[in-house]
C-alpha positions as CSV (number, residue, x, y, z in Angstrom):
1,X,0.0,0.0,0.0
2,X,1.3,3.6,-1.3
3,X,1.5,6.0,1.8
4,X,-1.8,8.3,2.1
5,X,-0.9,11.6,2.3
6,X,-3.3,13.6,3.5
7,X,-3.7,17.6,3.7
8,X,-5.2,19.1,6.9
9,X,-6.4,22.4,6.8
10,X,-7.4,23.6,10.3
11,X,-10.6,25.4,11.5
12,X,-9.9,28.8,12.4
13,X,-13.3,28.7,14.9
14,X,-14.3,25.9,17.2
15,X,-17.9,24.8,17.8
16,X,-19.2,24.8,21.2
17,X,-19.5,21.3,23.0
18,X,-22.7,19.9,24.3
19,X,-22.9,18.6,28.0
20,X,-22.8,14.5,27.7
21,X,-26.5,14.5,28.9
22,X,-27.5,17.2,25.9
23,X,-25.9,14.4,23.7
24,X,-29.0,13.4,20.7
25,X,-28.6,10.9,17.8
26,X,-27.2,12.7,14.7
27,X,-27.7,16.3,15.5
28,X,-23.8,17.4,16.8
29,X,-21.1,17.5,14.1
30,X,-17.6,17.8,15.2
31,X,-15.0,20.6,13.8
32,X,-13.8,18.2,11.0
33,X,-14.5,16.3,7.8
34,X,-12.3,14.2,6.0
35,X,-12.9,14.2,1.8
36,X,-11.3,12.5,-1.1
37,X,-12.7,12.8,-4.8
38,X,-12.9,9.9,-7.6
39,X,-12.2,10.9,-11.3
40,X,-12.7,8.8,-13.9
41,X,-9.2,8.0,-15.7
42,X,-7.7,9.4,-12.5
43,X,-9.1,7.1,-9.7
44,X,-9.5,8.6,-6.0
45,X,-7.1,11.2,-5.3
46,X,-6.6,14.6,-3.2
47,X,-7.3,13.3,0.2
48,X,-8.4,15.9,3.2
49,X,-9.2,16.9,6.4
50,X,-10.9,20.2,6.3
51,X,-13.5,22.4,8.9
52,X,-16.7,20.8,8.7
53,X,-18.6,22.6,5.8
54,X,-22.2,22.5,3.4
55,X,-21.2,20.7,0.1
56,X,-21.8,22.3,-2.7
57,X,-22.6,20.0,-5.8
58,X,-24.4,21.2,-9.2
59,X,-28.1,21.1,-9.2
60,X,-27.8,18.3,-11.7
61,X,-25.2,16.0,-9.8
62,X,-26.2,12.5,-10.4
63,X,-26.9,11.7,-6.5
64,X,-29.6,13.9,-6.5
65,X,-31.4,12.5,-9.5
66,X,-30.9,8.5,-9.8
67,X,-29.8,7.7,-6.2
68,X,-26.5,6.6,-6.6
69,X,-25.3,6.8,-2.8
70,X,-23.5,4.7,-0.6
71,X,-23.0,4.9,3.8
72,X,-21.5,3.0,6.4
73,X,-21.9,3.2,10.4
74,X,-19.8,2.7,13.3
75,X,-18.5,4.1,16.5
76,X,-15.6,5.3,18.7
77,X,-15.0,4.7,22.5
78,X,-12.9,6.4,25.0
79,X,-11.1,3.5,27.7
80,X,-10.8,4.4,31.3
81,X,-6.8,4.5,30.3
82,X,-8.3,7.1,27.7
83,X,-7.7,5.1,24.8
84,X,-9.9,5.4,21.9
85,X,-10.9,2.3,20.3
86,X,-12.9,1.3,17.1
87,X,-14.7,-1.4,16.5
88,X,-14.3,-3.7,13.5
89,X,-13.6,-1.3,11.1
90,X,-11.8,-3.0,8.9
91,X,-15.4,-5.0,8.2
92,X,-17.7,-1.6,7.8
93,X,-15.3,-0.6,5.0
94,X,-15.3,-4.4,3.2
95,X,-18.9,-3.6,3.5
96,X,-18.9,-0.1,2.1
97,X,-16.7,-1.4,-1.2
98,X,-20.0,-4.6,-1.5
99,X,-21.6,-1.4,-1.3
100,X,-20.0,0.1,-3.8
101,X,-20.4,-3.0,-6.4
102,X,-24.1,-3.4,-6.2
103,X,-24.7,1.1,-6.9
104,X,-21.8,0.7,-9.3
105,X,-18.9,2.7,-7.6
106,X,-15.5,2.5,-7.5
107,X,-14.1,0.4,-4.7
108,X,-12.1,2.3,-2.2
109,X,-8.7,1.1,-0.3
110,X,-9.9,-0.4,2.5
111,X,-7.1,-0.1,4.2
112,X,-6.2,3.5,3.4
113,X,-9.9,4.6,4.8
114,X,-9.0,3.1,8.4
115,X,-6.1,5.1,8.2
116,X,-7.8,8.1,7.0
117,X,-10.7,8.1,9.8
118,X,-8.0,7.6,12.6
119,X,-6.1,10.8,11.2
120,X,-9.6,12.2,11.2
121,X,-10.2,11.1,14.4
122,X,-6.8,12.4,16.0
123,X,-7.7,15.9,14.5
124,X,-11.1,15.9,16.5
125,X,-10.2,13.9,19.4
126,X,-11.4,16.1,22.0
127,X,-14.8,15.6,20.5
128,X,-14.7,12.0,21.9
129,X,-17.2,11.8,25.2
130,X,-16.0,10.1,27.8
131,X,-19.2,9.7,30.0
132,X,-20.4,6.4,30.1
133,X,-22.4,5.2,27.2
134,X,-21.7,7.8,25.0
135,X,-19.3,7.3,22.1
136,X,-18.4,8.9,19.1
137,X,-21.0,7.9,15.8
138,X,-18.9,7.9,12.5
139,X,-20.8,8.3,8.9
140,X,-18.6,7.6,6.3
141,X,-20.5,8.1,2.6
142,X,-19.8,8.3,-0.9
143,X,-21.8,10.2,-3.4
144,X,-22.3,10.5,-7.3
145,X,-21.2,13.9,-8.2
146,X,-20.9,14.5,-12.0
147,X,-23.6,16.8,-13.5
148,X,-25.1,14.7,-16.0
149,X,-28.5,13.9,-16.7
150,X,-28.5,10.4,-18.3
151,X,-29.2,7.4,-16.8
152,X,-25.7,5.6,-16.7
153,X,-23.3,5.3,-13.8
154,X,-21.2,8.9,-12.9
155,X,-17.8,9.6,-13.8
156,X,-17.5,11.7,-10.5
157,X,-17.9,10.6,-6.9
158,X,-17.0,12.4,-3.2
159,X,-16.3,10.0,0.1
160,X,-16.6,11.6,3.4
161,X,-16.3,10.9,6.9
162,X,-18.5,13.1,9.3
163,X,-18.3,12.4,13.1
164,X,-20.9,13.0,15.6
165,X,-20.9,12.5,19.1
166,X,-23.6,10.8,20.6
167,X,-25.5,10.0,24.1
168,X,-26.4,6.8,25.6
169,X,-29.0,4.7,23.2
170,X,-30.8,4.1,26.1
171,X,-31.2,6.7,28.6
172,X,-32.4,4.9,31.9
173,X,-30.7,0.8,31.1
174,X,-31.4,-1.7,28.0
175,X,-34.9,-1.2,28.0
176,X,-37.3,-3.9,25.7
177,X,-38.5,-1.6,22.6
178,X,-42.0,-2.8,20.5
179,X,-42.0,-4.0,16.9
180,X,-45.1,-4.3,14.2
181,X,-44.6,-6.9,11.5
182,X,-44.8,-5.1,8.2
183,X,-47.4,-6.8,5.7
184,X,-48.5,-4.1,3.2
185,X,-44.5,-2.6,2.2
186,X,-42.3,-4.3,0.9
187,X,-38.6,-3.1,1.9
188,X,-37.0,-5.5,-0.6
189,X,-36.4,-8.6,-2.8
190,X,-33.3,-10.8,-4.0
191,X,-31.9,-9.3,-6.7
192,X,-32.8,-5.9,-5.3
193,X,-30.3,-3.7,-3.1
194,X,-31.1,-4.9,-0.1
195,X,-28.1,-5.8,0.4
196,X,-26.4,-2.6,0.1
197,X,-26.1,-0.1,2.7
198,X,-27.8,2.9,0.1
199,X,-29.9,5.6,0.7
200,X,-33.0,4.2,-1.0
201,X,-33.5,1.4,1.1
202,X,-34.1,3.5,4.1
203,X,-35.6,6.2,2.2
204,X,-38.6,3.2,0.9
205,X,-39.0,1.9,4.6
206,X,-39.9,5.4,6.0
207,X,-43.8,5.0,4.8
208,X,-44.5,2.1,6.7
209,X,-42.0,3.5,9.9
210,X,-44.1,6.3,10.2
211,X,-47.7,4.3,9.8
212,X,-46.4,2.0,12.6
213,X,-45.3,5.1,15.1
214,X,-48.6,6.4,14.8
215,X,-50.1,3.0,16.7
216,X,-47.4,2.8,19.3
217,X,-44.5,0.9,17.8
218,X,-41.0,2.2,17.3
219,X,-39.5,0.0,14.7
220,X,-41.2,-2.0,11.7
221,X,-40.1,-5.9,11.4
222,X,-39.9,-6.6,7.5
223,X,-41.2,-9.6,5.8
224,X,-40.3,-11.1,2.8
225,X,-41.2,-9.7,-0.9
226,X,-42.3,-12.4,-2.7
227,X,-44.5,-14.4,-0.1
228,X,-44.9,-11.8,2.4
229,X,-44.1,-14.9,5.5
230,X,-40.4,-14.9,6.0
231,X,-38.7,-12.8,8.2
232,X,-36.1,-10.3,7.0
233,X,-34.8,-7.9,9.3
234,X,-36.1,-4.9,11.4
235,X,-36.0,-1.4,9.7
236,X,-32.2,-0.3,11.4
237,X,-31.8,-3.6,12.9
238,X,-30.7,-7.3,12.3
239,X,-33.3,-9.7,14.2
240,X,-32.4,-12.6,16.3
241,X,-35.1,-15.2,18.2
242,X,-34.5,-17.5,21.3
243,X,-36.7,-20.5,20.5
244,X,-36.5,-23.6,22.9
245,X,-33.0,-22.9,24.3
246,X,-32.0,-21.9,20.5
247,X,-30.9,-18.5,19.3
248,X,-31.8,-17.8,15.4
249,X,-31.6,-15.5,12.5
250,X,-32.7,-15.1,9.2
251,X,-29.9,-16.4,7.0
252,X,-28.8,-14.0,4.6
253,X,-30.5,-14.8,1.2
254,X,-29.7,-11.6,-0.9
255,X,-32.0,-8.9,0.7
256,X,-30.9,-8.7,4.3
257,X,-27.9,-6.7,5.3
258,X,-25.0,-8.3,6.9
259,X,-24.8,-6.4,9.9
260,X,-21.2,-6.2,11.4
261,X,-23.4,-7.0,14.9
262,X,-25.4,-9.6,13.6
263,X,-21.5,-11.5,12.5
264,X,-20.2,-10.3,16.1
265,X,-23.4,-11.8,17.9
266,X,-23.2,-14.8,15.8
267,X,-19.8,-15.3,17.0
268,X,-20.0,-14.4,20.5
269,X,-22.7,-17.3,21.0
270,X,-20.8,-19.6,19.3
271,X,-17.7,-18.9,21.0
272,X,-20.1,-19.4,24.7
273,X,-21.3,-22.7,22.7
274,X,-24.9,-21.4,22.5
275,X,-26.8,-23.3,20.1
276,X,-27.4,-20.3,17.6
277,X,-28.2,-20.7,13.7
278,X,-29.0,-18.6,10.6
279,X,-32.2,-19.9,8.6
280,X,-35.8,-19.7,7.1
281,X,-38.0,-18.2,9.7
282,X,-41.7,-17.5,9.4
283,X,-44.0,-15.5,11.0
284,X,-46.2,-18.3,11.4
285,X,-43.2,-20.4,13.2
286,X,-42.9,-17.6,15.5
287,X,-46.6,-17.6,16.2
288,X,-45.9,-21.3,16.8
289,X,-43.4,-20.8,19.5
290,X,-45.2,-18.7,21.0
291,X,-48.6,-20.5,21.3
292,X,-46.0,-23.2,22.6
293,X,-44.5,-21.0,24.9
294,X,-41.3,-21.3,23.6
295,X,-40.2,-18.2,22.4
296,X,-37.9,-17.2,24.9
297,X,-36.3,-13.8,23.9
298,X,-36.0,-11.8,20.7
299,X,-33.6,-8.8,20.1
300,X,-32.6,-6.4,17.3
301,X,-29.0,-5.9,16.7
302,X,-27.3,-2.7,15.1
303,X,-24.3,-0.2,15.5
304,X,-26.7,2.5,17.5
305,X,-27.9,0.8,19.9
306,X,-26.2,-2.8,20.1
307,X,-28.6,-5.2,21.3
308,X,-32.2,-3.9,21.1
309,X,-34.7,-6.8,23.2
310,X,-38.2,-7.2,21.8
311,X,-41.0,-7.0,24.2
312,X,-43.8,-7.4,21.9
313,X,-44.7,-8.1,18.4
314,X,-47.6,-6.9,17.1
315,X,-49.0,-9.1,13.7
316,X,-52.8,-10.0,12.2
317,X,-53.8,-7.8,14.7
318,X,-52.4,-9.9,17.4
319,X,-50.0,-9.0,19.8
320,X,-47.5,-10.9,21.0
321,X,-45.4,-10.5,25.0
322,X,-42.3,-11.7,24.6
323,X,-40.7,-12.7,28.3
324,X,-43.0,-10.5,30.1
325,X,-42.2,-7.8,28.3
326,X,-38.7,-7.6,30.2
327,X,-35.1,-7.7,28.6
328,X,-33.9,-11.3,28.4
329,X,-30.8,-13.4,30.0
330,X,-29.1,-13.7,26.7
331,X,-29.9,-10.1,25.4
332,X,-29.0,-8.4,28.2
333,X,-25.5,-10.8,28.6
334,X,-24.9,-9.9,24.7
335,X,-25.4,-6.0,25.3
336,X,-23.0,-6.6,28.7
337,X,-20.2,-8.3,26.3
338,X,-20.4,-6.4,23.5
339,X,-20.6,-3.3,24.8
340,X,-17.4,-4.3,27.5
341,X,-15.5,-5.1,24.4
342,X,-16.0,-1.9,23.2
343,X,-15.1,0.5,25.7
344,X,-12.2,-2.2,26.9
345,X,-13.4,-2.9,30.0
346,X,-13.7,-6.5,29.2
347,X,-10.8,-9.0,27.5
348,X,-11.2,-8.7,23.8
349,X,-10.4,-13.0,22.4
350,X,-11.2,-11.7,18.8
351,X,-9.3,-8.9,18.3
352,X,-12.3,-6.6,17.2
353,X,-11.2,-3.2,19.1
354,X,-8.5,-1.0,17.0
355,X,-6.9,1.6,19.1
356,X,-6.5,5.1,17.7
357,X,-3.0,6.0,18.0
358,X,-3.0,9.1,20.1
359,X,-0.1,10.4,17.3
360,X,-0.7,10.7,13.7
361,X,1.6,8.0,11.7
362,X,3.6,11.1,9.8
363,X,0.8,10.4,7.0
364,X,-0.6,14.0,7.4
365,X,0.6,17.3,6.6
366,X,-1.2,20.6,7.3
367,X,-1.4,23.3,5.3
């Protein structure tokens, strides 16, 4: 790998810092942004950190017109021995770059965007929180920015790195959230982009999201496209069901992300020699286990909040109390593990936590 030279220009004025309990999802940008641009005939090239900024793009840049729009998620911690840790980043950017093959992008350097988010990082450290639960939500995203009104994939891209600290997911403990099973959308289909972490998918899912909120429910639970009876995933969410002593997940199948906690999860039961497996599930085998009185636990799994239990499901008009209502045994030791591994305060046997060097590798020069 060629060194990544990158050019930091400095803000001259720094933003205000909220307290850690003002902290809210998405709505604090720190001082910094990193960039890099893709030309066609060039490749990427002239990689920067610069003040955060708007982006200013042509009214007929292709993003805005066919969708062509890639994102990733993922998070910092601060240690007790203030070290600032990552976690599996290596595996959001091999998902960006699937990404990037299903909307027709250029790959990226995997490698080279680790490095550039920890440069990135080092520049806005201070912006780290440090109270606990908090961490430090990273968004990086590529665009389609060539001004061109035909149909065809764009000559011109942008991939950025914002950073945004963030509060606690759950403000008073892991707290069981409610889900409706979606029968009238459909979110997608093999074949589709479903698999992709693009802008359309989410933007598709909102209808139904907001239909749902208005009857109590805070996340939608996605069925199948073609039969409308196998489950998918929830709408920000992996889903995962503890059926007779068994953990299981929908296998992926072409229209479910591969969450980078859904893998982690998968692992971590394995490694405790949980029975856990990834197949076919239908509503109607839930409604099964539950008539049966075997379905245990069931929990959502994602980069915001972790683990996410499932109190109840609402389907056919039916609702559906899952343990009570009450965060499980498994969920909660999941969310414990996970979260330990994390913030190091727990041994890390996989290797998943990448420290942040607290000095640049003499990749970056400021100008």
């Amino acid at each position: 790998m060629t060194t990544l030279n990158i050019n930091v220009t400095l803000s001259e004025t720094k933003k205000e810092k909220p307290q850690s309990d003002q902290l809210e999802f998405g709505k604090t940008f720190t001082d910094h942004m990193f960039v890099m641009d893709y030309t066609e005939g060039l490749g990427w090239h002239d990689e920067r950190i610069i003040p955060y900024q708007p982006i200013s793009l042509d009214p007929a840049a292709m993003v805005f017109h066919y969708g062509q729009t890639v994102f990733e998620g993922l998070k910092a911690y601060v240690t007790k021995n203030n070290q600032v840790l990552l976690f599996r980043p290596d595996q959001n950017f091999e998902r960006l770059n699937k990404s990037n093959d299903r909307l027709c992008i250029p790959h990226i350097d995997e490698n080279k965007a680790v490095e550039a988010l920890k440069q990135l990082i080092n520049v806005d450290r201070e912006w780290v929180p440090t109270a606990e639960g908090t961490s430090l939500y990273i968004r990086p995203f590529i665009i389609s920015t060539e001004s061109y009104l035909g149909v065809a994939p764009s000559a011109k891209y942008q991939f950025i790195i914002i950073l945004s600290p963030v509060g606690s997911y759950y403000k008073e403990g892991i707290a069981p959230i409610k889900i409706a099973v979606e029968s009238e959308f459909v979110r997608a289909v093999v074949g589709g982009t479903g698999t992709a972490k693009t802008g359309g998918n989410y933007a598709s899912s909102l209808k139904a999201q907001q239909l749902s909120g208005t009857k109590g429910y805070s996340q939608v639970l996605w069925l199948d496209g073609v039969e409308r009876k196998y489950i998918e995933e929830v709408g920000s969410m992996n889903i995962f069901f503890k059926i007779d002593g068994e953990v299981v997940t929908p296998a992926v199948n072409g229209s479910i992300l591969e969450g980078i906690t859904r893998k982690s999860i998968i692992h971590l039961l394995q490694y405790w020699n949980v029975p856990v497996s990834e197949r076919r599930i239908s509503m109607d085998d839930i409604k099964q286990a539950y008539a049966d009185g075997k379905l245990e636990e069931a929990f959502g799994t994602g980069t915001a909040a972790v683990i996410s239990p499932v109190g109840e499901l609402f389907w056919n008009d039916e609702k559906m109390v899952i343990n009570g209502g009450k965060t499980g045994e498994i969920s909660q030791k999941l969310y414990d593990t996970l979260t330990g591994i994390q913030t190091g305060t727990l041994e890390d046997p996989f290797g998943w936590a990448v420290e942040v060097p607290t000095e640049a590798k003499a990749l970056a020069t400021h100008v």
